[in-house]
C-alpha angles and dihedrals in degrees: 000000000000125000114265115265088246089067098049077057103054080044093060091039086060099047090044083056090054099050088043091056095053132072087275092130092052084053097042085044088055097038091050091056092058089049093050093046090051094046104043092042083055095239119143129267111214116194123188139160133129136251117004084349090055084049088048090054086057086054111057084037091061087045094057101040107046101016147279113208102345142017119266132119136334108259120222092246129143135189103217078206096073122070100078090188095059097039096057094035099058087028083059107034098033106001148270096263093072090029086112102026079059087058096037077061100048091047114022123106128173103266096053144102132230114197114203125197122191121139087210099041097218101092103141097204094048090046082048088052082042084054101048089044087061102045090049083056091256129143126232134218108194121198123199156107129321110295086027088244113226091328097075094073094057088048132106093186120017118210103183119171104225089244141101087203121101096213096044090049089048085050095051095043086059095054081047102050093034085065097041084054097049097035090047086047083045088063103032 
């Protein structure tokens, strides 16, 4: 039997505490910055992950381009999940752990920002992305579990939720990259 939903809250409340007693708002200060530089200099923000995080990079995605609280202009950012035709060409014909290094290639530019999201933080395809960010003269804002994983070598800014389990790192993400989303429409 499953645990009542009461306790999944108090699990979250507890991880939420955790993340609020860190250095989370330094990281999402500098983070943001990266963000704002990127998108006011009109270079591009790449997002990439798998899984839920592949569904979270959608998401912000979907946040930047059309809109989060108000109108206002259409942001450069781009989900590497997307194209259908390009992941499971390159998955198929090269492999899927370059399948988002190969985007970050093809848009990438210095200037910009990858961010990549991986709650273990040892997503090779998502390091590879890291990798290819760095040598376009991009930054890159990594989002995962608790230790960053491999990933945080590849990182500019870590934001790691203070937490081993999958569900509690995706919530948290989602408290990190809401605020980036409404903190980034705030300046723009």
């Amino acid at each position: 039997m499953s645990a009542p939903f009461s306790a999944q809250l108090q699990g979250l409340a507890s991880s939420l505490h955790a993340l609020a007693s860190g250095d989370v708002q330094s990281k999402l200060d500098r983070a943001l910055a990266l963000l704002l530089d990127a998108v006011l200099g009109l270079r591009p923000v790449l997002i990439c992950g798998n899984g839920g995080s592949a569904a979270d990079a959608q998401h912000i995605a979907g946040e930047l381009v059309g809109r989060f609280l108000r109108d206002r202009r259409a942001l450069n950012v781009r989900a590497l999940t997307v194209d259908t035709s390009v992941l499971t060409a390159w998955a198929n014909d090269v492999g899927y752990e370059t399948v988002f290094s190969r985007q970050v290639e093809a848009y990438g530019q210095q200037g910009g920002v990858l961010i990549a999201l991986s709650t273990s933080g040892n997503s090779k395809n998502v390091i590879a992305a890291a990798k290819a960010a760095h040598g376009l003269g991009m930054k890159v804002v990594a989002l995962t579990g608790l230790g960053g994983g491999r990933l945080a070598e590849f990182s500019d800014v870590l934001l790691e939720a203070p937490s081993r389990e999958t569900p509690r790192i995706q919530e948290m993400h989602l408290m990190m990259y809401h605020y980036l989303c409404e903190e980034v429409e705030r300046r723009v």
